[in-house]
Residue frames relative to the residue before (quaternion, step in Angstrom):
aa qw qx qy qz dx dy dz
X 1.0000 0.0000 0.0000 0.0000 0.00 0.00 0.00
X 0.2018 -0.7553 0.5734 0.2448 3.49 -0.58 1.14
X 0.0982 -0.8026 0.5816 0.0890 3.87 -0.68 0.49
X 0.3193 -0.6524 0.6811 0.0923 4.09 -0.76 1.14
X 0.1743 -0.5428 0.8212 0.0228 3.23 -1.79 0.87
X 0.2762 -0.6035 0.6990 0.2661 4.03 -0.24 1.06
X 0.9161 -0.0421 -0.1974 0.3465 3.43 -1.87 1.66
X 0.5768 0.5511 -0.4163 0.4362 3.23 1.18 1.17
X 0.5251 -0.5677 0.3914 0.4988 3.18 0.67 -2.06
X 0.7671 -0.3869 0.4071 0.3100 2.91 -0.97 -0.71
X 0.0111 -0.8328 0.5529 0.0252 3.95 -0.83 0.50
X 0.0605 0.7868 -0.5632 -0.2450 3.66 -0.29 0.33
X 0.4426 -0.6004 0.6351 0.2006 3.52 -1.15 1.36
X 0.3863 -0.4677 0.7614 0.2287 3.65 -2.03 0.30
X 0.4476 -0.7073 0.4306 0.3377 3.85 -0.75 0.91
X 0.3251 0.4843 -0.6628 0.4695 4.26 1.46 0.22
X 0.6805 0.5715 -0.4409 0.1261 3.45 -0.24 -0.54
X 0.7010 0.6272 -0.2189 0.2595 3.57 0.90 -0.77
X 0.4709 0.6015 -0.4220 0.4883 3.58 1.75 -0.07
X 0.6282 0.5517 -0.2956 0.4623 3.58 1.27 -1.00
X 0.4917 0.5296 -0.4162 0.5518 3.66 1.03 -1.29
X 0.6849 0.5125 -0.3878 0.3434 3.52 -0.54 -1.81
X 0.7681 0.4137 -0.3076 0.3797 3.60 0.05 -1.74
X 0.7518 0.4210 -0.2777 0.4248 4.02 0.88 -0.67
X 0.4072 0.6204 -0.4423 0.5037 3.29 1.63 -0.04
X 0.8828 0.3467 -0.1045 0.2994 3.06 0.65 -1.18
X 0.1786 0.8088 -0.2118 0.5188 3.32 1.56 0.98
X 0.7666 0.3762 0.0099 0.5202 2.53 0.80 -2.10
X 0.4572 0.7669 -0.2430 0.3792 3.18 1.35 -0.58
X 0.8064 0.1754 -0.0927 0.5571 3.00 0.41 -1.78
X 0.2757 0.6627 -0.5907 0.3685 4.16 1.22 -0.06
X 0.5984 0.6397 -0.3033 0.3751 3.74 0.82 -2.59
X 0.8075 0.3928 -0.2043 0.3898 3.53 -0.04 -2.17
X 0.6632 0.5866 -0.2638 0.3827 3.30 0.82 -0.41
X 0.4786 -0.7211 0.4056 0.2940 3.19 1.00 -0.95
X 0.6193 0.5911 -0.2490 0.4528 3.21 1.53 -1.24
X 0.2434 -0.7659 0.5586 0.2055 3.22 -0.21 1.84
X 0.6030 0.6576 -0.3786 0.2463 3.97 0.23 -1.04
X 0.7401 0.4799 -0.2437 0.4032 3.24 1.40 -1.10
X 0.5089 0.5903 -0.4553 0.4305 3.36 1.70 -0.97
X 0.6639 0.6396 -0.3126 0.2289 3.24 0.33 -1.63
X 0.5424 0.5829 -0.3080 0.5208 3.47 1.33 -1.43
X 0.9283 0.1458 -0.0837 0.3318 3.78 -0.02 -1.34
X 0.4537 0.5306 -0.4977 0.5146 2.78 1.23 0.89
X 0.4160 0.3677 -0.5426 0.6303 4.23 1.12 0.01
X 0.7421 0.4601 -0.4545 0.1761 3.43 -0.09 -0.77
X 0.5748 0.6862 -0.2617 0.3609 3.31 1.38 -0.56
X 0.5429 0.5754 -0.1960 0.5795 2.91 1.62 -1.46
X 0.6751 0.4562 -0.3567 0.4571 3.52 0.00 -1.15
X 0.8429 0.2175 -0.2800 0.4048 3.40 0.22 -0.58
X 0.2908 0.6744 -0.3821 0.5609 3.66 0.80 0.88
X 0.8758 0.1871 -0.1646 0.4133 3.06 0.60 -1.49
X 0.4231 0.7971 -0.2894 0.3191 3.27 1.92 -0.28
X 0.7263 0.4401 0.0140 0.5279 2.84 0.72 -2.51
X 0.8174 0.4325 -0.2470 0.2893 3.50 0.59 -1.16
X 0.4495 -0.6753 0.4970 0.3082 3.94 -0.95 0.43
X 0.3656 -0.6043 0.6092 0.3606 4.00 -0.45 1.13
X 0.4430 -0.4768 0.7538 0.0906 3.33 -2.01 0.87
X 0.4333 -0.6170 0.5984 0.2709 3.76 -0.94 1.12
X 0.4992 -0.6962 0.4550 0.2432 3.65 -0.73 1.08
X 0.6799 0.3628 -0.3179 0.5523 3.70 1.55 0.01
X 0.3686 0.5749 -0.5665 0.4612 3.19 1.00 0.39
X 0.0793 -0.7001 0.6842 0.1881 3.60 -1.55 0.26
X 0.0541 -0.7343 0.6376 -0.2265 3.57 -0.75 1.30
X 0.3322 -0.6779 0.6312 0.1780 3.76 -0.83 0.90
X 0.4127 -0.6568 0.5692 0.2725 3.61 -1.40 1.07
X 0.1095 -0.7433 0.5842 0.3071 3.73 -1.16 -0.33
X 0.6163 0.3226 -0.1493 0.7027 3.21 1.68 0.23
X 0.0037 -0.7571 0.6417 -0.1225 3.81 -0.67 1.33
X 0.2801 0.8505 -0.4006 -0.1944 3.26 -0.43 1.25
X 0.7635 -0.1494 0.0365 0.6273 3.84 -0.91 -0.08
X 0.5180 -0.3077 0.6369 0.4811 3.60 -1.72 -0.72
X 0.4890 -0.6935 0.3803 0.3680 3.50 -1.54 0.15
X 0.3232 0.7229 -0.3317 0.5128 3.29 1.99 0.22
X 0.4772 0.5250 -0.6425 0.2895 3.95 0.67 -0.60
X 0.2905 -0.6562 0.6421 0.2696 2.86 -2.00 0.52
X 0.8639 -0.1270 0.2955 0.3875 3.54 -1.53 -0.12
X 0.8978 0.2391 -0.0035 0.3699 2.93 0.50 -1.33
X 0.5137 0.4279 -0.4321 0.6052 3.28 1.52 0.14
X 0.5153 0.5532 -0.3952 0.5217 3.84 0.62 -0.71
X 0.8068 0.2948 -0.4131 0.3024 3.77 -0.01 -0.09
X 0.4152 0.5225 -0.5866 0.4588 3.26 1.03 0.43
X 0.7599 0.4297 -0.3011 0.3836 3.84 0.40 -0.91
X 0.6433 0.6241 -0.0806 0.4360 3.50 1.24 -1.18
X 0.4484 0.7478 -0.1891 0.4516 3.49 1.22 0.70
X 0.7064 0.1064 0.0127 0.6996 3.88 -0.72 0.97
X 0.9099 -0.1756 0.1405 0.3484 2.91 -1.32 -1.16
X 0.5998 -0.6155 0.4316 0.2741 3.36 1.11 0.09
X 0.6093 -0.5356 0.3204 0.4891 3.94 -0.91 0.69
X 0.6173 0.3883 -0.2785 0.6250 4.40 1.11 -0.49
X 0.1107 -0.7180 0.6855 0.0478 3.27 -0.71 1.17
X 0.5839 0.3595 -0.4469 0.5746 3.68 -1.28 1.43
């Protein structure tokens, strides 16, 4: 799974990864429905962090389509709930 950080790059993920993605996607989720900016903020680095951990950077001249695009790490609250929602940017 190739996975974008908007104003970073690229990450390719190994597909063991995505139950873990899914579960911090979804975090963020309820942080969104909640309101409680502090927590989004928390698990949403966490999301990132693990992205950038687990995942392998894409050369920035490579071209490679994302199947996963996410925010900048700068989103606020309130842009993030349009995306952050239901099922969250990992549907399942």
């Amino acid at each position: 799974m190739i996975v974008r950080i908007a104003t970073e790059g690229q990450y390719e993920l190994g597909e063991g990864d995505t139950a873990e993605l899914n579960e911090l996607d979804n975090e963020a989720v309820h942080a969104c429905e909640a309101g409680d900016e502090q927590r989004f903020h928390a698990s949403y680095a966490r999301l990132l962090e693990f992205v950038r951990s687990n995942g392998q950077a894409v050369p920035h001249d490579q071209l490679v389509g994302s199947d996963l695009i996410l925010p900048p790490p700068d989103v606020s609250i309130e842009e993030a709930r349009e995306e952050f929602s239901g099922e969250g940017l990992i549907p399942g």
